[in-house]
C-alpha atoms as an extended CHARMM CRD file, in Angstrom:
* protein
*
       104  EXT
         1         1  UNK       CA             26.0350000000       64.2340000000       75.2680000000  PROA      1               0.0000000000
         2         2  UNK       CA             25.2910000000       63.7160000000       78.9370000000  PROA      2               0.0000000000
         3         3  UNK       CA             22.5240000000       61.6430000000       79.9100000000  PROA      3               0.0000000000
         4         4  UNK       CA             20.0060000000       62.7510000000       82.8720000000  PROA      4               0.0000000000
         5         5  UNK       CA             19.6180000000       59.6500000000       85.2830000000  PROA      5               0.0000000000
         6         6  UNK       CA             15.9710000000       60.2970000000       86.7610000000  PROA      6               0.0000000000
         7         7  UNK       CA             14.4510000000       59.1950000000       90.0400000000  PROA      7               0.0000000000
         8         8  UNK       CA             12.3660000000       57.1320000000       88.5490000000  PROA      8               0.0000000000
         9         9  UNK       CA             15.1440000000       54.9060000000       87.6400000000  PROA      9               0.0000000000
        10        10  UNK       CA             16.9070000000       55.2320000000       91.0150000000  PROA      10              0.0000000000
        11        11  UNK       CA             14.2240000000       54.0230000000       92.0830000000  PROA      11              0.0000000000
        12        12  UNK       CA             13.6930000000       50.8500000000       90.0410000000  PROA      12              0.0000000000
        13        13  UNK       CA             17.0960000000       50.2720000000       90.4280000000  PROA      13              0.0000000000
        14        14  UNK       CA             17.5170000000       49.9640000000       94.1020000000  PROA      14              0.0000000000
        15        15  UNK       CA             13.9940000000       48.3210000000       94.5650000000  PROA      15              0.0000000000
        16        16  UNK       CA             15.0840000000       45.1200000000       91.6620000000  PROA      16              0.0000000000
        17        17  UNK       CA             18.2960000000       45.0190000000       94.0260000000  PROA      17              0.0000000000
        18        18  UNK       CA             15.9660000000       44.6710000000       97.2240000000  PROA      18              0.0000000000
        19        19  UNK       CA             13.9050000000       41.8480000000       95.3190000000  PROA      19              0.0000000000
        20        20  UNK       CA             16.4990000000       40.1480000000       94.2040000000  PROA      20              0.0000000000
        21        21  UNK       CA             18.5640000000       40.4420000000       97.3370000000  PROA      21              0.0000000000
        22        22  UNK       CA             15.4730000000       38.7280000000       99.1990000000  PROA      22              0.0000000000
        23        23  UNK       CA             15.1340000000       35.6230000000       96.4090000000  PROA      23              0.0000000000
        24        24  UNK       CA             18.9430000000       34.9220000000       96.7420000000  PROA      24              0.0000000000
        25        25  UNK       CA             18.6030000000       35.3530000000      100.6720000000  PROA      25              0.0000000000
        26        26  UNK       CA             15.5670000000       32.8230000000      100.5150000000  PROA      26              0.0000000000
        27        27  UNK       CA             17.1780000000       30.7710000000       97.9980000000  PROA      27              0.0000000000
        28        28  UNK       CA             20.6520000000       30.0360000000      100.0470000000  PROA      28              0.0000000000
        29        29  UNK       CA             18.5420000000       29.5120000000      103.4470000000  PROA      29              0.0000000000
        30        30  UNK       CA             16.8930000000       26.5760000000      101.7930000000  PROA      30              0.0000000000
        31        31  UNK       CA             20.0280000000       25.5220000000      100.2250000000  PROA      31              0.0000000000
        32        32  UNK       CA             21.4470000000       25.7790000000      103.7530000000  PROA      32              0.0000000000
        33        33  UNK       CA             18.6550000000       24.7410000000      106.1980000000  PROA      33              0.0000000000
        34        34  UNK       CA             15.0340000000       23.6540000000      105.6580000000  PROA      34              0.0000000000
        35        35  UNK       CA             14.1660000000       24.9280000000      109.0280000000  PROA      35              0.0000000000
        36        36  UNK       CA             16.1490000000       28.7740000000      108.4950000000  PROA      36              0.0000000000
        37        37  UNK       CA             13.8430000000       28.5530000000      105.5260000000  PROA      37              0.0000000000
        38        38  UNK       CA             11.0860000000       28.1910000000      106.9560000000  PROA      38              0.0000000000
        39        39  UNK       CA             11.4260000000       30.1450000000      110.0580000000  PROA      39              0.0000000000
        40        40  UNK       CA             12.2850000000       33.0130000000      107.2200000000  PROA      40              0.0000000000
        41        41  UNK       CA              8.8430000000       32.0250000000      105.0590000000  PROA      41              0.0000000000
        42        42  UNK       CA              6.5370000000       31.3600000000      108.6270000000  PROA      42              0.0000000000
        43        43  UNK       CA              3.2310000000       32.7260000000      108.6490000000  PROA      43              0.0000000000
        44        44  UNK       CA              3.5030000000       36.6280000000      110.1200000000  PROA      44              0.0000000000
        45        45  UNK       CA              6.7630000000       36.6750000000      109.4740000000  PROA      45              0.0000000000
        46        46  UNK       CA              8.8780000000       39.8260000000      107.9070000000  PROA      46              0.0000000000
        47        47  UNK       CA              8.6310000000       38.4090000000      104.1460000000  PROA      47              0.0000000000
        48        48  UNK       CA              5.0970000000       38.2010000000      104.6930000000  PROA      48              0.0000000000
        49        49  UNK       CA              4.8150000000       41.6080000000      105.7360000000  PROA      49              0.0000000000
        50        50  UNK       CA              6.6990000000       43.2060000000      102.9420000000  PROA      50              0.0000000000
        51        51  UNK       CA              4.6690000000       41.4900000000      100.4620000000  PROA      51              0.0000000000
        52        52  UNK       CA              1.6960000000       43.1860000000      102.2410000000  PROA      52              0.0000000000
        53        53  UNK       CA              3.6920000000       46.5290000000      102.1830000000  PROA      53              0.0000000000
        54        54  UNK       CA              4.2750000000       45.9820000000       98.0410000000  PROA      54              0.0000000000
        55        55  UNK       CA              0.9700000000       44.9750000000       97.8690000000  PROA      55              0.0000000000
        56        56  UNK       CA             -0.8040000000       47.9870000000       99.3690000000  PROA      56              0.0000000000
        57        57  UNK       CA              1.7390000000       50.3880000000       97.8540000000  PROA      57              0.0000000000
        58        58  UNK       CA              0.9210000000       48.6270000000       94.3850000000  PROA      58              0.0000000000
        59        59  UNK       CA             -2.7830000000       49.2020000000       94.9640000000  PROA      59              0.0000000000
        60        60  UNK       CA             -2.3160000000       53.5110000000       95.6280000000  PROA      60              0.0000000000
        61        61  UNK       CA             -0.1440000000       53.4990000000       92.9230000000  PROA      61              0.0000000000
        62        62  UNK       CA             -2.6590000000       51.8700000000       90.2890000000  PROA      62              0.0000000000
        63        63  UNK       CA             -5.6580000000       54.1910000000       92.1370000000  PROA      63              0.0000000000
        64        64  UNK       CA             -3.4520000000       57.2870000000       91.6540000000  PROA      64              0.0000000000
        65        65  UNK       CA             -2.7830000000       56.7360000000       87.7390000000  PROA      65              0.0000000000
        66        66  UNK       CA             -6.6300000000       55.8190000000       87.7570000000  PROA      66              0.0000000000
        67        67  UNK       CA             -7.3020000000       59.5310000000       89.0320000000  PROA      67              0.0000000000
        68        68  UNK       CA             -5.0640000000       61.1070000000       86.6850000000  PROA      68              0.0000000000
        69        69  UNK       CA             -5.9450000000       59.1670000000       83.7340000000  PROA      69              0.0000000000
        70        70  UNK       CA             -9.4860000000       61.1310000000       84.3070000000  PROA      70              0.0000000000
        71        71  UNK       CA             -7.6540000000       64.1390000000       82.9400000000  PROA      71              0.0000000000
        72        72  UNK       CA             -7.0160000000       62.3370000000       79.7100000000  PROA      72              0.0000000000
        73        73  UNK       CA            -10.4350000000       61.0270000000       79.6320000000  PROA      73              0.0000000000
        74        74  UNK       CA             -9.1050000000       57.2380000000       78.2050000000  PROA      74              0.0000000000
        75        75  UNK       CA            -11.3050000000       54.3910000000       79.3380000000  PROA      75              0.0000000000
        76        76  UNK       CA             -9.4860000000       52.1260000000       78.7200000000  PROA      76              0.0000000000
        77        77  UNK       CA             -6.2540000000       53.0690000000       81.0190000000  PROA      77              0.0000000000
        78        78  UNK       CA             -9.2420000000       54.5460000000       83.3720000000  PROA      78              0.0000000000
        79        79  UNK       CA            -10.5030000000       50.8900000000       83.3770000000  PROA      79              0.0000000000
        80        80  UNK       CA             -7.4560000000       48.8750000000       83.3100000000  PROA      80              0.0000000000
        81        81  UNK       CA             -5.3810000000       50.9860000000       86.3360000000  PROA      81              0.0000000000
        82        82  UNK       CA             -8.8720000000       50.4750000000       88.4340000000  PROA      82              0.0000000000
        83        83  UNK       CA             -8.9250000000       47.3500000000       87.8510000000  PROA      83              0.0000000000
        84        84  UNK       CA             -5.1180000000       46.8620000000       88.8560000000  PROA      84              0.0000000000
        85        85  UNK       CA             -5.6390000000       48.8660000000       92.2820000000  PROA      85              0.0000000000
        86        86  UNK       CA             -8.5820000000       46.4430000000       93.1500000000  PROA      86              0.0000000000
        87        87  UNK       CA             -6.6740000000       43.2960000000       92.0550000000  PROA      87              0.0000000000
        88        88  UNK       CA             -3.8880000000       44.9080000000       94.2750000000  PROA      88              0.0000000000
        89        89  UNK       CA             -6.2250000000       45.4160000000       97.0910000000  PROA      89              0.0000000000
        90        90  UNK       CA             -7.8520000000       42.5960000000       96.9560000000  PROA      90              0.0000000000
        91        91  UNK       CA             -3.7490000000       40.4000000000       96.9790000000  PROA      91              0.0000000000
        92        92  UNK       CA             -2.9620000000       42.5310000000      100.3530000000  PROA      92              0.0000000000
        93        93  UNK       CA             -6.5060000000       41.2880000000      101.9170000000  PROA      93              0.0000000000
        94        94  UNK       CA             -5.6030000000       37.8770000000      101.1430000000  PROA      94              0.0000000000
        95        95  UNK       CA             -2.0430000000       38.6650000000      102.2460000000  PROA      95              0.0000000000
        96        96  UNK       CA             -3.3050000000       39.9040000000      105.5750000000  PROA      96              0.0000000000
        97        97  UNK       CA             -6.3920000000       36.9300000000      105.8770000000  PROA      97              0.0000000000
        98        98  UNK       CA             -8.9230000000       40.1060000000      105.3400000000  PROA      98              0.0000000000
        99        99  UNK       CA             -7.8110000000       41.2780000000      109.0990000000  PROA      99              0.0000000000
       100       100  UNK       CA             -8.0840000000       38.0590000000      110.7570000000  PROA      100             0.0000000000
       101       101  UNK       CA             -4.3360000000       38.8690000000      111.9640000000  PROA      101             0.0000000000
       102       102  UNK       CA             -5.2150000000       42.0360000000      113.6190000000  PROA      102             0.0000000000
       103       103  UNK       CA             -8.8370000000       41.5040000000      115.2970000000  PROA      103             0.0000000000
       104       104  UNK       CA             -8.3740000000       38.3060000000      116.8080000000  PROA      104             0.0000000000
């Protein structure tokens, strides 16, 4: 019997690759250098961008399965995937200094 790979898992897939391509990046630049390091980890710097990125995209995913949960009428994952997307939301502000970054 043949097994149906979905997107879904595609997906997973090549985004745990990403993530764990970036630790083991991060990991042999401080291995390597203290200074590559932290030239990598500096403040508005590409790794600090991507975690906005996740962040945000985190955030409209949680608000989306808030919205649909609304067609199953269950509180609780009503509740809990609100709560996520503001938790999210509120990570990328603090990721981003709450635009500090962009209206200096």
């Amino acid at each position: 019997m043949k097994k149906n790979i979905s997107w879904i898992t595609i997906i997973d897939v090549v985004v745990y690759a990403l993530i764990i391509g970036f630790v083991a990046y991060g990991k042999i630049q401080s291995d390597v250098s203290p200074e590559a390091f932290a030239r990598v980890i500096r403040e508005d710097g590409w790794v600090e961008y991507l975690t906005a990125l996740f962040l945000l995209l985190g955030s409209v995913l949680f608000a989306i399965k808030a919205v649909k949960a609304r067609k199953d009428n269950n509180r609780k994952k009503i509740f809990f995937n609100a709560l996520a997307a503001f938790v999210f939301f509120f990570g990328l502000g603090e990721e981003i200094s709450w635009g500090k970054e962009f209206f200096r």
